[in-house]
N, C-alpha and C positions, 0 to 999 in steps of 0.2 A: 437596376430597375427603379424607376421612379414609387413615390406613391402615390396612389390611386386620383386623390384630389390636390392642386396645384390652385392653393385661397388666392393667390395674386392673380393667378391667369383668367379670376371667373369674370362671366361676365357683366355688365353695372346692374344692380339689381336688386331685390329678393332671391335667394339662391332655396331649396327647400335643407331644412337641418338633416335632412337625412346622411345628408355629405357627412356631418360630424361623426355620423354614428362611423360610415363605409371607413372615414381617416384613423379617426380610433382602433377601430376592430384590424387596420392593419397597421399600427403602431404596435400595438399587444400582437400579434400574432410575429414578431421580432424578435419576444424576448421570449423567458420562458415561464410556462403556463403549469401551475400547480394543479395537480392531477390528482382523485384517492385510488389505490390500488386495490388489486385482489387477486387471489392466486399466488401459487407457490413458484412455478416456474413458466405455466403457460400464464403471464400477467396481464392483466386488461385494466387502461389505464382510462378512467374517465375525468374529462375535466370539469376541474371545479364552478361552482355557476357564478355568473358575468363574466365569463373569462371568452374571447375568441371563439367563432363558431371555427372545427376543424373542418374541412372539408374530403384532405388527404394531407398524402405523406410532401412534405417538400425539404429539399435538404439542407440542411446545418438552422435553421429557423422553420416556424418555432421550438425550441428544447419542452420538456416536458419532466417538471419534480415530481416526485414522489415519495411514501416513505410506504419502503417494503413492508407488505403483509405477514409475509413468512419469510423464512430463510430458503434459500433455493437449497435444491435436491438433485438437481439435475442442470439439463443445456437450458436455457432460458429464452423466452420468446417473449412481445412486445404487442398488445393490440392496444392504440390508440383510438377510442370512439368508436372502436365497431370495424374500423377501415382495413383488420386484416393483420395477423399475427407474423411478425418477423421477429428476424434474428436478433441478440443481443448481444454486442460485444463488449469485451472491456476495452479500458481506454485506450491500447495501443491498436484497436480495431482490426484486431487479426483472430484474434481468440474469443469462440465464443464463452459467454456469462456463463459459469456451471455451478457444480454444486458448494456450498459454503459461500459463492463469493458475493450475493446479495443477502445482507445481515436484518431480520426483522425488527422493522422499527430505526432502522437507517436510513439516513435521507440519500435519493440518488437522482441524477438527471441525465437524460436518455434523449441524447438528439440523431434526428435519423438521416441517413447518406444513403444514394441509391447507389452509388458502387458497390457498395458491399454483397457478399454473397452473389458475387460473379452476376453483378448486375440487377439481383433479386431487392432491393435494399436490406438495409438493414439497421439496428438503432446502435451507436455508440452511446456505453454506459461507463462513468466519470467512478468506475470501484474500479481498484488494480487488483483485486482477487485474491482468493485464501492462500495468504503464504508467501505472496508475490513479495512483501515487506520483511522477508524475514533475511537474512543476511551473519556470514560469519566471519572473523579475521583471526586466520592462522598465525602463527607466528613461530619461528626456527629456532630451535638452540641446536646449536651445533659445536658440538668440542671437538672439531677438526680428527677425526679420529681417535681420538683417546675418550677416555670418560669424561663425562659433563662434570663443571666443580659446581661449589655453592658462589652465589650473590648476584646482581645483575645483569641481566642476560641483554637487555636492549628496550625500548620501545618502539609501538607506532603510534603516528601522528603527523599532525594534527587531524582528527576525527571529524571528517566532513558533515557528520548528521548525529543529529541524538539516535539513542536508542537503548531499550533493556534489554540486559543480559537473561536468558530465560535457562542457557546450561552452556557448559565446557566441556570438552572432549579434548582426551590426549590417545597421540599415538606415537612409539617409538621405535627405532630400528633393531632393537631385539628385546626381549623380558627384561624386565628389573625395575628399577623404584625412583620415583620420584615424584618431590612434593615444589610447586608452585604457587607464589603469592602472585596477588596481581594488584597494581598500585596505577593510581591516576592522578593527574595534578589538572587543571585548564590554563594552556597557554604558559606552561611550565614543566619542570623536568618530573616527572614523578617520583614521590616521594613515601607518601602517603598509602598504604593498606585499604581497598576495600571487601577483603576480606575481614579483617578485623579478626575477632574471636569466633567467627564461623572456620566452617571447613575448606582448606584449603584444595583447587585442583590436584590430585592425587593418583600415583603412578604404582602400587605395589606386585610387586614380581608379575610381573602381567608386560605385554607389548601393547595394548592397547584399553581405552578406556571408551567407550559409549555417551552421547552427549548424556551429560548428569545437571541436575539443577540444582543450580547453588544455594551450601543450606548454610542460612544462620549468618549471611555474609552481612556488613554493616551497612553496604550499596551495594544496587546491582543499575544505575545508572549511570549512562555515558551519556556528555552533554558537547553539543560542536566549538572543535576545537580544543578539547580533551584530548591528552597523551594517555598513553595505558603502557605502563612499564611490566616487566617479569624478571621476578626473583627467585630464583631456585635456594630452596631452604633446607633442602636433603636431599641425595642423589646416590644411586650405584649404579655401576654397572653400563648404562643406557649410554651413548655417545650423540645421540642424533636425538633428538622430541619435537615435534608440532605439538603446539597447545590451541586450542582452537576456541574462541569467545563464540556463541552465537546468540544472536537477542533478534528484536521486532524494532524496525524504524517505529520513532514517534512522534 
């Protein structure tokens, strides 16, 4: 669709300036329109002043900023200007915005589709939601049937995304003990501890351990393209263990 005024096509003249106002006002209503918030989860977004009159919903232009009033508590809903509360999804536009995933005092932008909600519209919101970024990598020792020994067991890599370690969790194929260092190198073989003189992942007469958050370690940072090695430093009994990292993409 064109826009509204076409300056070559006028015709020879005085034309009145009002045109500039109509071509502006749909220049801005393009992009996206900084809006202040209110509400926790039923949110009503009004725009900020000289900015585009709204009139209604139209879809994927204009977006609409804002920065959350509160944190949601619940499903989330969307009223721009007055024009009528819908749905909020996150950005894979299938799941509605629920509770945790709008952070107060974070910026977000809400552009609306009338697909959504089986035709009803709805707004696509650019958060991936509480938890969505959380992520683990297990990793196998396996001593082929017999008991696991001590020293390098393997790594993985290279490490497509940053991210912190927030706890580790081991589980093994029957009770007994072992202890784990965990080493990183970037774009290298690992060598290096970042455990350090913290406490090492820890296996004692138990089959399983619960994610634990790592205490006193020297890093808990993985950077892209980082290796992460494992070092078995003491062992009985256990033949099989998953050690399992889990951290938050950053």
């Amino acid at each position: 669709m064109a826009l509204p005024v076409n300056f070559a096509g006028l015709s020879a003249g005085n034309q009145p300036l009002s045109l500039i106002d109509t071509q502006s006002a749909a220049l801005g209503a393009l992009g996206v329109i900084p809006c202040a918030a209110a509400g926790t989860n039923a949110i009503a977004l009004t725009p900020n002043t000289n900015t585009p009159s709204i009139l209604s919903y139209t879809d994927l232009a204009p977006s609409f900023s804002f920065a959350a009033a509160a944190t949601s508590t619940g499903a989330v809903t969307i009223n721009v200007a007055g024009l009528g509360a819908r749905n909020a999804y996150k950005w894979n536009g299938q799941v509605v915005v629920g509770n945790g995933d709008l952070v107060s005092g974070s910026v977000y932008k809400a552009t609306f589709l009338t697909a959504l909600n089986a035709g009803s519209g709805g707004f696509v919101v650019d958060t991936i939601g509480v938890g969505n970024n959380l992520l683990s990598t297990p990793f196998i020792i396996d001593g082929g049937g017999v008991a696991i020994t001590t020293g390098v067991k393997g790594f993985l890599g290279p490490i497509e995304f940053g991210f912190g370690i927030t706890q580790w969790a081991i589980a093994a194929d029957q009770s007994g003990s072992i202890t784990i260092d965990v080493l990183r190198a970037n774009n290298a073989i690992p060598v290096a501890s970042i455990v350090g003189a913290g406490t090492k992942p820890v296996l004692s007469a138990a089959q399983f351990v619960p994610p634990t958050a790592p205490a006193a370690w020297t890093s808990t940072t993985i950077n892209f393209n980082d290796w992460i090695g494992f070092q078995v430093t003491s062992v009985a009994t256990v033949t099989r263990v998953t050690i399992s990292l889990i951290g938050a993409k950053v």
